[in-house]
C-alpha positions, -999 to +999 in steps of 0.1 A: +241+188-398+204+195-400+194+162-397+160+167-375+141+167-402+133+133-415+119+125-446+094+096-452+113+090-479+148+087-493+148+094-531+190+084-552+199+094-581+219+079-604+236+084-635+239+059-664+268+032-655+261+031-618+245+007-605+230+011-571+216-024-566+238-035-534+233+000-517+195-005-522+196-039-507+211-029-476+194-002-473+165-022-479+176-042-447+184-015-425+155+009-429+126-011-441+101+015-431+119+043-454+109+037-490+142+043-513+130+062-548+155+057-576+159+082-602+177+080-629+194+117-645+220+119-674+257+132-658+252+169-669+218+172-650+228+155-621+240+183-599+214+209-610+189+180-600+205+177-564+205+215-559+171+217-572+158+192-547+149+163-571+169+144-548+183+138-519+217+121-528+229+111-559+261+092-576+278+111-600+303+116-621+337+139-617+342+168-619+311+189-612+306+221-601+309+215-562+293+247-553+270+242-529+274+204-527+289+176-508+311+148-527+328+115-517+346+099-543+336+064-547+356+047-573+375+055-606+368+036-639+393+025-668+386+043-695+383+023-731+375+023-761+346+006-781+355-006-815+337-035-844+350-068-836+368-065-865+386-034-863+427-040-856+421-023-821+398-055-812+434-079-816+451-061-793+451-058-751+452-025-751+461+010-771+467+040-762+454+074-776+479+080-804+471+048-814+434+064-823+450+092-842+440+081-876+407+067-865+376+094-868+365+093-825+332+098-815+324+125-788+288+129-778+274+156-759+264+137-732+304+129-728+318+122-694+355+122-695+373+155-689+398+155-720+427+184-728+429+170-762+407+148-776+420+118-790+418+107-831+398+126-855+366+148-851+335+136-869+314+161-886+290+159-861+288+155-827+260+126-816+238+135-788+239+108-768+262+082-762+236+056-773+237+074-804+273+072-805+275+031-800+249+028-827+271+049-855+300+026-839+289-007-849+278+015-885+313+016-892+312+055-885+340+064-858+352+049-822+344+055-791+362+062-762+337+062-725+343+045-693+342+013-690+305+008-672+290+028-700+306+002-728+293-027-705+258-006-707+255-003-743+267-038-750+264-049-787+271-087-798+291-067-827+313-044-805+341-046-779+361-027-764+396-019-754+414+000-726+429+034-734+462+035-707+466+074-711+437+084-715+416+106-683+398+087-659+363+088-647+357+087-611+324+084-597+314+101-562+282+106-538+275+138-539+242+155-521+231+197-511+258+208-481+229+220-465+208+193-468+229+169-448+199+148-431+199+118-406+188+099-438+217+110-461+241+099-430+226+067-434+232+065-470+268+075-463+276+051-441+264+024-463+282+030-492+312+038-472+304-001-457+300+013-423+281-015-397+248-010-384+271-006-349+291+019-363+289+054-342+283+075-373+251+083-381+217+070-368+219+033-356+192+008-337+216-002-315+211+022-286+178+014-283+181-024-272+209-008-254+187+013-228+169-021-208+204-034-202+211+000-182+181-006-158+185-041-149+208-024-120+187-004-107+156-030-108+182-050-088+186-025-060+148-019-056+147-054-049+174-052-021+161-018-013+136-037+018+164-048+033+184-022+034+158+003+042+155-013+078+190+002+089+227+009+074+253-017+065+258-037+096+222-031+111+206-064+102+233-079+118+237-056+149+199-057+156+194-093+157+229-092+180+213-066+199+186-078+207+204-115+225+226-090+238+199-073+258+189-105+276+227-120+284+252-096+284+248-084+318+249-121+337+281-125+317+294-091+332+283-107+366+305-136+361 
């Protein structure tokens, strides 16, 4: 870890469907003196914006290329679809992908889901975002198939949406530069992961409260230190003995 350099700052990215709220809060809580700077990146630029020091942690999505970075998997999403309220998809629970093969499916290039074969049929063009693509949705153009937290995000009073039950999974992760591993990225961790401020894992305010407790001892023995200093053990006791013993032991030898 090369954690000795601390940053006056703590800056998170995040990609779209995340939301960081209850990680900033407790951060908030535990490290009020460390402003937390969100910045919000699409998935694709995400890792080239940890490895290019934009940030110093981010959530993203897998996969990405790992090279050079860290990753905890955090959670994986369902996967559904996003349809018109009236579409025949909308009076079901869920479908699956064959049941999108005659429908024409969206796929933006901002897509997130790592597919072998795509599901339904290929529009004639691909939409660039997948803002774009929810907007051609509720057009009457195609479907849309995206995790769940991005159909939540681009909510429409027009649309739903639909689990897919074979279709791949989006999982989201921390990820942050291997070498770049800092007291303050510990901290991060071990909030997310729902570590306590006790926990042994990264930094903590507990040992400092921790250190007076460790000298009330030795305050202790300066205080009986005086009356030890005037002889070992048993010499208060054999001195004051002593001393009466001077004056009447011999008569009661005599005796």
């Amino acid at each position: 870890m090369t954690g000795s350099e601390v940053s006056p700052s703590f800056r998170l990215a995040y990609v779209p469907g995340v939301t960081p709220t209850k990680w900033v809060r407790i951060w908030n809580e535990r490290l009020p003196d460390v402003p937390l700077t969100l910045i919000a990146v699409s998935a694709a630029e995400a890792p080239d914006v940890l490895r290019g020091g934009g940030a110093d942690a981010g959530f993203v999505r897998l996969p990405i290329d790992r090279t050079d970075l860290s990753a905890i998997p955090l959670y994986t999403e369902t996967t559904v679809v996003v349809v018109p309220k009236d579409h025949v998809v909308a009076a079901v629970e869920e479908v699956s992908a064959e049941d999108l093969a005659d429908d024409i499916v969206l796929h933006p290039l901002d897509e997130t889901l790592d597919w072998e074969q795509r599901p339904g049929r290929p529009a004639n063009e691909r939409p660039a975002t997948t803002a774009d693509a929810v907007e051609l949705v509720a057009a009457g153009v195609g479907l849309l198939v995206v995790p769940q937290s991005l159909a939540r995000l681009h909510h429409r009073k027009d649309l739903t949406y639909r689990p897919v039950s074979d279709a791949p999974e989006s999982r989201v992760a921390l990820s942050w530069p291997e070498d770049e591993t800092t007291d303050l990225v510990e901290d991060f961790i071990g909030i997310v992961r729902g570590r306590t401020v006790n926990s042994s894992r990264g930094r903590s305010p507990v040992p400092a409260p921790a250190q007076p407790k460790r000298k009330r001892p030795d305050t202790g023995g300066a205080r009986r230190k005086p009356a030890a200093g005037k002889s070992t053990g048993k010499s208060p006791r054999s001195g004051s003995g002593g001393s009466k013993g001077a004056k009447g032991g011999k008569p009661r030898r005599r005796s």
